[in-house]
C-alpha atoms as a printed R data frame, in Angstrom:
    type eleno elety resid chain resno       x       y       z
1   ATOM     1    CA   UNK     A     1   0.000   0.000   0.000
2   ATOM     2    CA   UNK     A     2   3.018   2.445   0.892
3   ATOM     3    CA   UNK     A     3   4.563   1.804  -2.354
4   ATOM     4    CA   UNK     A     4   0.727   2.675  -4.442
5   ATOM     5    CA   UNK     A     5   0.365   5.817  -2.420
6   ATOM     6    CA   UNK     A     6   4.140   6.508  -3.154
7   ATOM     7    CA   UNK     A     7   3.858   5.831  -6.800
8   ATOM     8    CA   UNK     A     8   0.005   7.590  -6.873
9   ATOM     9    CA   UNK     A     9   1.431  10.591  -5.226
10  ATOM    10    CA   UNK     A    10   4.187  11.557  -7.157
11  ATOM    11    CA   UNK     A    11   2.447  10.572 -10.814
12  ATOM    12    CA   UNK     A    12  -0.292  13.177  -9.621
13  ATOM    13    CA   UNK     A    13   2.442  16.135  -9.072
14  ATOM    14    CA   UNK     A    14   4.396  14.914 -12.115
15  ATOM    15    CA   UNK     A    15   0.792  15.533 -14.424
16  ATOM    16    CA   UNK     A    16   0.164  19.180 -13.043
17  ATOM    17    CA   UNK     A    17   3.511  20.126 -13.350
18  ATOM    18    CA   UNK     A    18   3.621  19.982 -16.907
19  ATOM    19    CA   UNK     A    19   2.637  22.590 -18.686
20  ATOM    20    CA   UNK     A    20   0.441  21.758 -20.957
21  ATOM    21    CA   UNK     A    21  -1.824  20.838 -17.893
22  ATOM    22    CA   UNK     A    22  -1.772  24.397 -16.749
23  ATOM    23    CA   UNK     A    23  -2.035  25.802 -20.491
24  ATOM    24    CA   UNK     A    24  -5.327  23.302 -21.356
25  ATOM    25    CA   UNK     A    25  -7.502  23.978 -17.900
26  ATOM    26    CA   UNK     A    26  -6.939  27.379 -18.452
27  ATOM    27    CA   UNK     A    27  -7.764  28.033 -22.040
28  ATOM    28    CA   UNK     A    28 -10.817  25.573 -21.241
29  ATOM    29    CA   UNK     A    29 -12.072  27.382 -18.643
30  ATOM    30    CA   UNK     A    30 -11.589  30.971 -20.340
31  ATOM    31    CA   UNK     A    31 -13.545  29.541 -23.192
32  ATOM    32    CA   UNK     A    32 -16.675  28.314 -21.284
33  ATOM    33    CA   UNK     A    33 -16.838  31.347 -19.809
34  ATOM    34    CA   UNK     A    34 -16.750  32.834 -23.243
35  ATOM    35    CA   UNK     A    35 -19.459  31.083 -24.378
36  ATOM    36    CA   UNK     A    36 -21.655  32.832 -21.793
37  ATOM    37    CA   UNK     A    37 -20.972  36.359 -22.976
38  ATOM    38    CA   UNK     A    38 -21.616  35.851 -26.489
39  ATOM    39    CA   UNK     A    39 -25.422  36.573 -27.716
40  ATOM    40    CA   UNK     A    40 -26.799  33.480 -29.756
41  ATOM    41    CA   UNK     A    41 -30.719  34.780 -30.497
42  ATOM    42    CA   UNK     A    42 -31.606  31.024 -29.518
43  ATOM    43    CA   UNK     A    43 -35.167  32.021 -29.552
44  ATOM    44    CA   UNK     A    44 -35.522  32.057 -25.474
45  ATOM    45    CA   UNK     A    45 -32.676  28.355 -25.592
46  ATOM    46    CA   UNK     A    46 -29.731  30.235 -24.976
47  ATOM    47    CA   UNK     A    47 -28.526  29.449 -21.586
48  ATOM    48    CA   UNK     A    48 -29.565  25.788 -22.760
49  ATOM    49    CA   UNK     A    49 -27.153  26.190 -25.491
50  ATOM    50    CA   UNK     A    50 -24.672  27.702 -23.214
51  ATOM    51    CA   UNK     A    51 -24.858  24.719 -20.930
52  ATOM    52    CA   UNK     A    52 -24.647  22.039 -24.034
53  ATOM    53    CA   UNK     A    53 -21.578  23.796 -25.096
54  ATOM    54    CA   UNK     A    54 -19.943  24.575 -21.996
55  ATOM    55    CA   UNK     A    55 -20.055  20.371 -20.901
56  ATOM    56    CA   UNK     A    56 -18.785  19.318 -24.445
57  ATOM    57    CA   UNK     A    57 -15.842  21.460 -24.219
58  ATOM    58    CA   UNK     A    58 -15.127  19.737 -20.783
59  ATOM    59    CA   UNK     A    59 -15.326  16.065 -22.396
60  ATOM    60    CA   UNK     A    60 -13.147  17.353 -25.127
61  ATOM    61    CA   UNK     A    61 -10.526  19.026 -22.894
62  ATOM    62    CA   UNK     A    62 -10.801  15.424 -21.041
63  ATOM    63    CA   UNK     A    63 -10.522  13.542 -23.767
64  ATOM    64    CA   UNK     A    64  -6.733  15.336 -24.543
65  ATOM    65    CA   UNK     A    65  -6.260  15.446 -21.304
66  ATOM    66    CA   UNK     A    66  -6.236  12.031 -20.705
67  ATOM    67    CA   UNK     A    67  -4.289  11.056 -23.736
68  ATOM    68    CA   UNK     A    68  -1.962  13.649 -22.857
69  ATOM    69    CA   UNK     A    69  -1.652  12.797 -18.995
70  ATOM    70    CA   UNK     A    70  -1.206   8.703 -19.984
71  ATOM    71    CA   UNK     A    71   1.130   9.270 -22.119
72  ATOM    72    CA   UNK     A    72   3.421  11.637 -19.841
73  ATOM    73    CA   UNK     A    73   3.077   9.258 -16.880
74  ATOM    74    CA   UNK     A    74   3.315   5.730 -18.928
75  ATOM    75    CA   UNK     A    75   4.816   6.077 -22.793
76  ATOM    76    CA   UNK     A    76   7.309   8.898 -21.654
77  ATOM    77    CA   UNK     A    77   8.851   6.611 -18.455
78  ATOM    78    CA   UNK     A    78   8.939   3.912 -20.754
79  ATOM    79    CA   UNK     A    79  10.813   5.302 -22.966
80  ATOM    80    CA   UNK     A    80  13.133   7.381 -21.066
81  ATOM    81    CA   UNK     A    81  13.660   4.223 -18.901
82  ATOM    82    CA   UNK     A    82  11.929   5.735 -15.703
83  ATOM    83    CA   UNK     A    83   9.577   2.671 -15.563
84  ATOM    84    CA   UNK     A    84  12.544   0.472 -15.489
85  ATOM    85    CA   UNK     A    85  14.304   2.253 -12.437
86  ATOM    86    CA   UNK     A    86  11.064   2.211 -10.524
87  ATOM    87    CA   UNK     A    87  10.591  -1.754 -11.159
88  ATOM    88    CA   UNK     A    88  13.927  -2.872 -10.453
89  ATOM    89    CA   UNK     A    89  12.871  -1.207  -6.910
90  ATOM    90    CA   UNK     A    90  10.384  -4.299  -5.076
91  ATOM    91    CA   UNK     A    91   7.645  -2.792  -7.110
92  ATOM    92    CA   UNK     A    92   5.335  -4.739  -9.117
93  ATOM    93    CA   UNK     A    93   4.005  -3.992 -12.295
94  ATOM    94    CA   UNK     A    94   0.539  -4.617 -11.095
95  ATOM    95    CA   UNK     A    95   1.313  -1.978  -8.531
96  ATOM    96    CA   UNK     A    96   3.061   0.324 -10.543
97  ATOM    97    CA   UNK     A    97   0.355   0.517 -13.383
98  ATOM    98    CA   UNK     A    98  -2.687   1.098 -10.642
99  ATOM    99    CA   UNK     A    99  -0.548   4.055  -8.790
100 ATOM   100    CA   UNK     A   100   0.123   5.313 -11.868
101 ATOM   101    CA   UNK     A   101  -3.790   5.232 -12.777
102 ATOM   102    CA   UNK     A   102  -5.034   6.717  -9.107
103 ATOM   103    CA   UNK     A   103  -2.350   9.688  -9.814
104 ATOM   104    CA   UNK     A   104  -4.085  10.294 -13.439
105 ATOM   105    CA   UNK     A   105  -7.771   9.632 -11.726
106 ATOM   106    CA   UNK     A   106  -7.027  12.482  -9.179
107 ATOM   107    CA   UNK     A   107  -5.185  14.975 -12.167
108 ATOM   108    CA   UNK     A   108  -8.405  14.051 -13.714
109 ATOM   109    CA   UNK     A   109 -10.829  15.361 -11.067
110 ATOM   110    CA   UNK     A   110  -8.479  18.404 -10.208
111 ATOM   111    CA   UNK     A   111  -8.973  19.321 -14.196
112 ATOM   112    CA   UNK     A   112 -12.704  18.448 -14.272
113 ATOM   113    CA   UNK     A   113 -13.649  20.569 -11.333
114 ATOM   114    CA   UNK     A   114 -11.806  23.533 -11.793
115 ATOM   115    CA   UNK     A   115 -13.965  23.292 -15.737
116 ATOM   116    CA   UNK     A   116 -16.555  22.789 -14.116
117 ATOM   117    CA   UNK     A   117 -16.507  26.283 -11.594
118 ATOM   118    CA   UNK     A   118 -16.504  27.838 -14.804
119 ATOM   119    CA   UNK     A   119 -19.491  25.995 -16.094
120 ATOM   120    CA   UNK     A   120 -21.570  26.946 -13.059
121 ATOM   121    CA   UNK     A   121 -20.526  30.617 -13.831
122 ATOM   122    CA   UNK     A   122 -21.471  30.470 -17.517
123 ATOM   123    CA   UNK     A   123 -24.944  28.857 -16.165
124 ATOM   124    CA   UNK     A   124 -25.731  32.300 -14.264
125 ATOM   125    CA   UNK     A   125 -23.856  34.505 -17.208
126 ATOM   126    CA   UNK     A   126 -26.091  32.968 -20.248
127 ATOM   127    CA   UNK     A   127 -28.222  35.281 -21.598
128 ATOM   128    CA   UNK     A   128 -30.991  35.436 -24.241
129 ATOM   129    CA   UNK     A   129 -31.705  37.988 -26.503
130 ATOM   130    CA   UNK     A   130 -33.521  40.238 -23.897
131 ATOM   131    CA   UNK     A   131 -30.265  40.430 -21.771
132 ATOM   132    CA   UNK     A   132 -26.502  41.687 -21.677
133 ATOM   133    CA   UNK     A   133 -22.945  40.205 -21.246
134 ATOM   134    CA   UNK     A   134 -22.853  40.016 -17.295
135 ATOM   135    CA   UNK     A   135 -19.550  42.080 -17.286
136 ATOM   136    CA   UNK     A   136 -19.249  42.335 -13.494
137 ATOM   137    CA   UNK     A   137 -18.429  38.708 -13.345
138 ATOM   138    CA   UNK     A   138 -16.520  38.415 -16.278
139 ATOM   139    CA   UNK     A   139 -14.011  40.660 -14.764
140 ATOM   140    CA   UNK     A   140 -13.825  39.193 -11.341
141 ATOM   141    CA   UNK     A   141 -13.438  35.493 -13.109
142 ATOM   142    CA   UNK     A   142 -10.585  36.793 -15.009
143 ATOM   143    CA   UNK     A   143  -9.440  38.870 -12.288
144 ATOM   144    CA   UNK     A   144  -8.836  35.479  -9.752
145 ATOM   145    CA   UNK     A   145  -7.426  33.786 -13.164
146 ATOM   146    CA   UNK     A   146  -4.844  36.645 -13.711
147 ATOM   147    CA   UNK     A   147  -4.097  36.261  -9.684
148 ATOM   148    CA   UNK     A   148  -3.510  32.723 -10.039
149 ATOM   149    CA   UNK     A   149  -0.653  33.251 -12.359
150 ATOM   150    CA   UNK     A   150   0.543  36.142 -10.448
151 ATOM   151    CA   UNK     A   151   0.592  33.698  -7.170
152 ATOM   152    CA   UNK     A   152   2.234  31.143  -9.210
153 ATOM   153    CA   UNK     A   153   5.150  34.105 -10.532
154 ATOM   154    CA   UNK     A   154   5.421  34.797  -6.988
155 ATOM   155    CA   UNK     A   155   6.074  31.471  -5.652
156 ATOM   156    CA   UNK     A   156   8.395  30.500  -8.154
157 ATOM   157    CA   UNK     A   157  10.598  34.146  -8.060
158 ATOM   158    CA   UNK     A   158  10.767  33.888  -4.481
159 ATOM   159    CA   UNK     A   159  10.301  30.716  -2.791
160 ATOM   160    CA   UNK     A   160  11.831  29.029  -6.071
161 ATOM   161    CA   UNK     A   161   8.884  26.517  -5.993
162 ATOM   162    CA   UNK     A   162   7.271  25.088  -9.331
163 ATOM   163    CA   UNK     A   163   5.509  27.884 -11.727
164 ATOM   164    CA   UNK     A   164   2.970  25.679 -12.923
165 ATOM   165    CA   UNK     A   165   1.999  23.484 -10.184
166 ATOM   166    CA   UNK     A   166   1.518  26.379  -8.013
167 ATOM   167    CA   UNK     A   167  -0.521  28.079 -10.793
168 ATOM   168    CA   UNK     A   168  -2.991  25.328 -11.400
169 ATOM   169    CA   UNK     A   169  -3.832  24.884  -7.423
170 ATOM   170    CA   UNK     A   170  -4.058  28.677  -7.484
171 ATOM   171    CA   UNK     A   171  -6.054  28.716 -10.336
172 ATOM   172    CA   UNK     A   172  -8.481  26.083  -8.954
173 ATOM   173    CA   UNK     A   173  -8.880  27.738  -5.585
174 ATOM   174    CA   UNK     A   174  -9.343  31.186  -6.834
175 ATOM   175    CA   UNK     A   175 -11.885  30.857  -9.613
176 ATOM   176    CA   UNK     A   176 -13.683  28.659  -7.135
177 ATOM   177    CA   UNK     A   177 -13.630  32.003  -4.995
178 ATOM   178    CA   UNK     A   178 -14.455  34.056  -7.741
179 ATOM   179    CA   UNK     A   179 -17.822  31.859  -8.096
180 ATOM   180    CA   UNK     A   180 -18.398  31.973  -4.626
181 ATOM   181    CA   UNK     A   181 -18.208  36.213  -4.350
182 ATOM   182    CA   UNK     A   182 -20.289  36.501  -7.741
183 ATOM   183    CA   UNK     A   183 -23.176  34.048  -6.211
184 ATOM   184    CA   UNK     A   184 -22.925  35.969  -3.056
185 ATOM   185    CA   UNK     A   185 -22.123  39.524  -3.562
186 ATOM   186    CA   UNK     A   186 -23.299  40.266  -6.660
187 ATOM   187    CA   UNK     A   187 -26.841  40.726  -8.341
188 ATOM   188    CA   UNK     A   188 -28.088  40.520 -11.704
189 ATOM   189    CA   UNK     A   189 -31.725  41.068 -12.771
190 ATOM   190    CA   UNK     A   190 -32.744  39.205 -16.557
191 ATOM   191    CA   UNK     A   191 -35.674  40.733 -17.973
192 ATOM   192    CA   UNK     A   192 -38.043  38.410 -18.039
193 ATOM   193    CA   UNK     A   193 -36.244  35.611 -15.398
194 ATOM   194    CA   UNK     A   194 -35.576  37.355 -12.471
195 ATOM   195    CA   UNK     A   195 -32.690  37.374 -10.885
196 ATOM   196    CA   UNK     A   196 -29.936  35.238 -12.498
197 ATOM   197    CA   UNK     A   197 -28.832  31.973 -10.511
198 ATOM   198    CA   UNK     A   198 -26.244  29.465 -11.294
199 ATOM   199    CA   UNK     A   199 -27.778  26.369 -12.447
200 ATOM   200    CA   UNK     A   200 -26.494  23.626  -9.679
201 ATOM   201    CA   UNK     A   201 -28.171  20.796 -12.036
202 ATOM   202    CA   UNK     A   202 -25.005  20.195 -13.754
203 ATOM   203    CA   UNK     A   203 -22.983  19.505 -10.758
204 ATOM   204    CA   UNK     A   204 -24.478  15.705 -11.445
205 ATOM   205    CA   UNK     A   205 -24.151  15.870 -15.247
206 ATOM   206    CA   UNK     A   206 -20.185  17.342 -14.343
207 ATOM   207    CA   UNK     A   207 -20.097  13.748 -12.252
208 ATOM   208    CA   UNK     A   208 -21.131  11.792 -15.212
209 ATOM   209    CA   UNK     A   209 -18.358  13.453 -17.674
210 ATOM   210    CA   UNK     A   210 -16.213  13.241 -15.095
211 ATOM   211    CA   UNK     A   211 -17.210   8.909 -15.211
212 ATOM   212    CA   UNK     A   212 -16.610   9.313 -18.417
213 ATOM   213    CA   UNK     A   213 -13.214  10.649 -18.639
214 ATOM   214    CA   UNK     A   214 -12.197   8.212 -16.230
215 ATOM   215    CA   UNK     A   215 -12.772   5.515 -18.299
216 ATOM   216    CA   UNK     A   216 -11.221   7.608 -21.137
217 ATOM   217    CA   UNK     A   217  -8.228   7.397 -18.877
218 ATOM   218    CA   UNK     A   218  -7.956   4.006 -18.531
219 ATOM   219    CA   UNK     A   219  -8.237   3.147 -21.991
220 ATOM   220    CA   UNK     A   220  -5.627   5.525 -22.871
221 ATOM   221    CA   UNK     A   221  -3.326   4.242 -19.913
222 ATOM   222    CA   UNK     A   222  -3.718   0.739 -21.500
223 ATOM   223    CA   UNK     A   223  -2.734   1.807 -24.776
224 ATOM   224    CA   UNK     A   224   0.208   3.835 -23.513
225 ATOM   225    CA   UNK     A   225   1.527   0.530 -22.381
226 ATOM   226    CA   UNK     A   226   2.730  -0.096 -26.405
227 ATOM   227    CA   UNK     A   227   2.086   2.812 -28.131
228 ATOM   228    CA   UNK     A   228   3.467   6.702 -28.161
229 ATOM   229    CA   UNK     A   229   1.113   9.606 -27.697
230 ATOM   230    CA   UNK     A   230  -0.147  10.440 -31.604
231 ATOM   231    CA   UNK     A   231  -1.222   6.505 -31.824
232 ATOM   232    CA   UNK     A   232  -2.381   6.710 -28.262
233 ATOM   233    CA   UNK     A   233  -4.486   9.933 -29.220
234 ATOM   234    CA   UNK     A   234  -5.840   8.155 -32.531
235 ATOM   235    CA   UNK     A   235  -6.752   4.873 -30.846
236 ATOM   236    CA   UNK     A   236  -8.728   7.043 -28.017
237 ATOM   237    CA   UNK     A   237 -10.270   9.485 -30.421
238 ATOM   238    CA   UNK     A   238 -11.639   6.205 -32.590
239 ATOM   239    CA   UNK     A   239 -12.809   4.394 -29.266
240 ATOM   240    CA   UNK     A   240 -14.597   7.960 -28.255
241 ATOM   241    CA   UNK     A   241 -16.468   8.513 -31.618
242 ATOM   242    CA   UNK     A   242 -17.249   4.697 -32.140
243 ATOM   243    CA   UNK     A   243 -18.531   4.762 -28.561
244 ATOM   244    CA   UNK     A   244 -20.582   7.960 -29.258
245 ATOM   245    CA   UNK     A   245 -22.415   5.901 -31.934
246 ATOM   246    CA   UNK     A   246 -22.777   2.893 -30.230
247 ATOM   247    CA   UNK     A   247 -26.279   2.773 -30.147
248 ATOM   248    CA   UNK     A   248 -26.651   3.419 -33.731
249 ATOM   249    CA   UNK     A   249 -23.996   0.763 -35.079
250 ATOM   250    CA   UNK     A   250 -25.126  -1.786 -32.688
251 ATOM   251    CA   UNK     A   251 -27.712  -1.764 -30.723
252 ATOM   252    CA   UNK     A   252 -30.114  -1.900 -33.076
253 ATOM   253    CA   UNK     A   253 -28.835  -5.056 -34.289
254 ATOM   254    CA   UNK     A   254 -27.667  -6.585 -31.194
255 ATOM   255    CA   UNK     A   255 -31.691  -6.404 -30.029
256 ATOM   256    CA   UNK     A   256 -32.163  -8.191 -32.922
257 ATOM   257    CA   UNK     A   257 -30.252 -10.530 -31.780
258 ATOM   258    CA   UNK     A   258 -27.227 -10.575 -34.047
259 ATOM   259    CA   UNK     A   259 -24.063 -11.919 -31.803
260 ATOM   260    CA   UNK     A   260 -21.701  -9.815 -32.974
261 ATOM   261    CA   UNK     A   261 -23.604  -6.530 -32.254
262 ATOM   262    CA   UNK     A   262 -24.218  -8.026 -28.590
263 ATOM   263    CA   UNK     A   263 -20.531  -8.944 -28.275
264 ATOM   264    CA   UNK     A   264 -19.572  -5.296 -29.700
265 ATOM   265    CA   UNK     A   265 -22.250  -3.495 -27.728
266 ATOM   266    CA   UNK     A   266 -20.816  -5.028 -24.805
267 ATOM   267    CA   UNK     A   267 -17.360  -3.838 -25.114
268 ATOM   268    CA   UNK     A   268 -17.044  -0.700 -26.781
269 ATOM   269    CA   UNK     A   269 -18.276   2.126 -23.945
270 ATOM   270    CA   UNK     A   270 -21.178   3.860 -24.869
271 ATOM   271    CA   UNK     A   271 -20.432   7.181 -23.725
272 ATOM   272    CA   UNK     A   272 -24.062   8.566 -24.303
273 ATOM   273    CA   UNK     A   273 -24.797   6.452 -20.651
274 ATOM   274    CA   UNK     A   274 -22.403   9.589 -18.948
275 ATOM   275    CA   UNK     A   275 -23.921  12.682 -21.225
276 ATOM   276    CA   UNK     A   276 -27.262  13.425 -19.785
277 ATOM   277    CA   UNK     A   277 -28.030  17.274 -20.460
278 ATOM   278    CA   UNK     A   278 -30.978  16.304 -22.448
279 ATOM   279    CA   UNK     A   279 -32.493  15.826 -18.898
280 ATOM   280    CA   UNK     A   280 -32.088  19.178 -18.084
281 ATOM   281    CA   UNK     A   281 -34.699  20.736 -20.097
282 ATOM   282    CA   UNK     A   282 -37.604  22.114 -18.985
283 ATOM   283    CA   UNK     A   283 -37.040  22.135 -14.841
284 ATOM   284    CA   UNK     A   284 -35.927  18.785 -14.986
285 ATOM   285    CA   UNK     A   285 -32.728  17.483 -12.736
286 ATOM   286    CA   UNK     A   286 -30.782  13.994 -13.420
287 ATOM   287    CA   UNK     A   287 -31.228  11.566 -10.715
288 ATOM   288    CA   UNK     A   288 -29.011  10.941  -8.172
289 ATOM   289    CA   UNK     A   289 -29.892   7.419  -8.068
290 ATOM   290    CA   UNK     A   290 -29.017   7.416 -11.986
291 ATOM   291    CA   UNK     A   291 -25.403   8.544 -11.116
292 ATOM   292    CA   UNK     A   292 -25.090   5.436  -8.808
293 ATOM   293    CA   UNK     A   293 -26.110   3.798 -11.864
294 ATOM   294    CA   UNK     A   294 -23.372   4.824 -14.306
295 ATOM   295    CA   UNK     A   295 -21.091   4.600 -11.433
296 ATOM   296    CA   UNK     A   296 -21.542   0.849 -11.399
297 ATOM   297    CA   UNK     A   297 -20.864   1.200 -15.487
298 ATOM   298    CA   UNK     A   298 -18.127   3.044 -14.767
299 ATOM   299    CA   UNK     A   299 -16.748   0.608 -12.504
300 ATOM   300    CA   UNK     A   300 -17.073  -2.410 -14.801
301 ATOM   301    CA   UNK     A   301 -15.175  -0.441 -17.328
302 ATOM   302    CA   UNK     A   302 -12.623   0.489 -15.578
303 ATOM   303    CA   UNK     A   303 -11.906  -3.275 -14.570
304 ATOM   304    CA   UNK     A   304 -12.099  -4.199 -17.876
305 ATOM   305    CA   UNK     A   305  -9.557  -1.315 -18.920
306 ATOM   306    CA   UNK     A   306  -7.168  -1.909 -16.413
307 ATOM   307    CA   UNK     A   307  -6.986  -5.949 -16.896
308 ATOM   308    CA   UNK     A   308  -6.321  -5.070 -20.191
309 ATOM   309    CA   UNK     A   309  -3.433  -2.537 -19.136
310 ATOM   310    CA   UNK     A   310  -2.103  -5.264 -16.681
311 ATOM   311    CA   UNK     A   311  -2.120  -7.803 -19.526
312 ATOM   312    CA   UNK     A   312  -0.210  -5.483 -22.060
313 ATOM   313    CA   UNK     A   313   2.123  -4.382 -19.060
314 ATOM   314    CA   UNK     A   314   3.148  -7.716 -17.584
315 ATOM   315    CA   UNK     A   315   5.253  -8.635 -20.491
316 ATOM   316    CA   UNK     A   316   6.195  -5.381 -21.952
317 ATOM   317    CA   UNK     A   317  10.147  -5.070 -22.380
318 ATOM   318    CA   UNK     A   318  11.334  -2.198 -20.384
319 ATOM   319    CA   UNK     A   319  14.963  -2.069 -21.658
């Protein structure tokens, strides 16, 4: 167990050191937020449309994320021969790939939540065509994401402590403040709404793309085990869009009965189980008990993922 939570530990500072961690949550985040100042004459939809766009840039970002985060903590050690100096410690592989997994599981949720303060703001921002850009909160989410950097600058000048690490916990911390102060201290009256309110029914649909990216994770943490990053990236991207159309390719034909569309619908993830905004519309929430629910789908995914990983792993030469 010490040597997991060793292993665990230090893969999750290695991921939000790099830079490209720092440079992808906050683009992201800025871009969401984006999305909520811009008008989209939606006839009366446009904080829906806000909210649709806001989670698919978080799967997205997730989806490079995780191919970007496997293949840093897995494909790069490999070949660099990191892996190999770790295992010829009393490590076992078995150990080695699950700590490396738990330390991309937690980058994951650091990166999904810190989207997803943004995606509560851009719920209270959104606007239809009787309203304005909420400006006030604009500037005080951009104000916390410039003071992030700044506390990150400061750190590193004069405590000589890691820019970007620093950064990102700065950045989540502070934008989560900034949400906090505009809910709080700040009003804004919509025309024909009433006051505007963050929308706190897609803290459950941020869960579910959250499940999802997890299992992302996995799959590209197995395939890190024998490929680099670009065929890493193309064997997730294929597994992501055949998943998306999962239903349509075979389930149709696996309740037909057809064996083949039973034995595919089985296997490939069908990522429309974790994307649930269409529940959302008019007053509606997701169900708690539904999260459980994909949890458990979740959870047999991930087995499956990980096996897989463990298989590739155990007699992948390290040299």
């Amino acid at each position: 167990m010490r040597q997991f939570l060793f292993i665990a530990s230090n893969s999750f500072r290695e991921l939000i050191r790099q830079p490209v961690f720092l440079l992808l949550m906050g683009a992201s985040s800025l871009f969401i937020v984006f999305l909520s100042t811009v008008p989209y004459f939606g006839f009366g939809d446009d904080p829906k449309m806000v909210q649709d766009m806001s989670l698919a840039v978080v799967l997205l970002a997730g989806l490079l994320m995780s191919v970007l985060c496997a293949a840093s903590t897995v494909a790069q050690e490999l070949r660099t021969g990191t892996a190999l100096t770790v295992l010829s410690k009393p490590v076992s592989r078995t150990v080695f790939i699950l700590g490396k997994y738990a330390g991309l599981a937690g980058a994951l949720a650091l990166f999904t939540a810190t989207l997803m303060v943004a995606v509560l703001l851009a719920s209270r921002m959104a606007y239809d065509a009787y309203g304005d850009t909420d400006i006030q909160s604009l500037l005080i989410y951009v104000a916390a994401v410039l003071a992030a950097f700044a506390v990150g600058g400061f750190t590193n000048f004069f405590l000589r402590r890691p820019f970007v690490s620093d950064a990102v916990f700065a950045y989540s911390l502070l934008t989560t403040v900034a949400l906090v102060g505009v809910i709080n201290f700040t009003v804004l009256d919509r025309a024909f709404d009433g006051p505007a309110r963050v929308d706190w029914r897609l803290v459950p649909a941020g869960i579910l793309v959250w499940f999802a990216l997890l299992v992302l994770a996995a799959l590209a943490l197995a395939s890190s085990t024998r490929l680099d990053i670009i065929p890493t990236l193309a064997v997730c991207s294929a597994l992501f869009l055949l998943g998306l159309m999962s239903d349509y390719l075979f389930g149709g034909p696996a309740s037909r009965g057809a064996w083949w569309a039973e034995a595919a619908y089985a296997v490939v993830p069908n990522w429309q189980q974790f994307w649930a905004t269409d529940a959302l519309e008019q007053g509606k929430s997701i169900p708690w008990r539904y999260v459980g629910q994909a949890a458990g789908y979740m959870v047999v995914y991930l087995v499956g993922a990980l096996s897989v990983a463990l298989l590739l792993f155990e007699d992948r030469e390290l040299g």
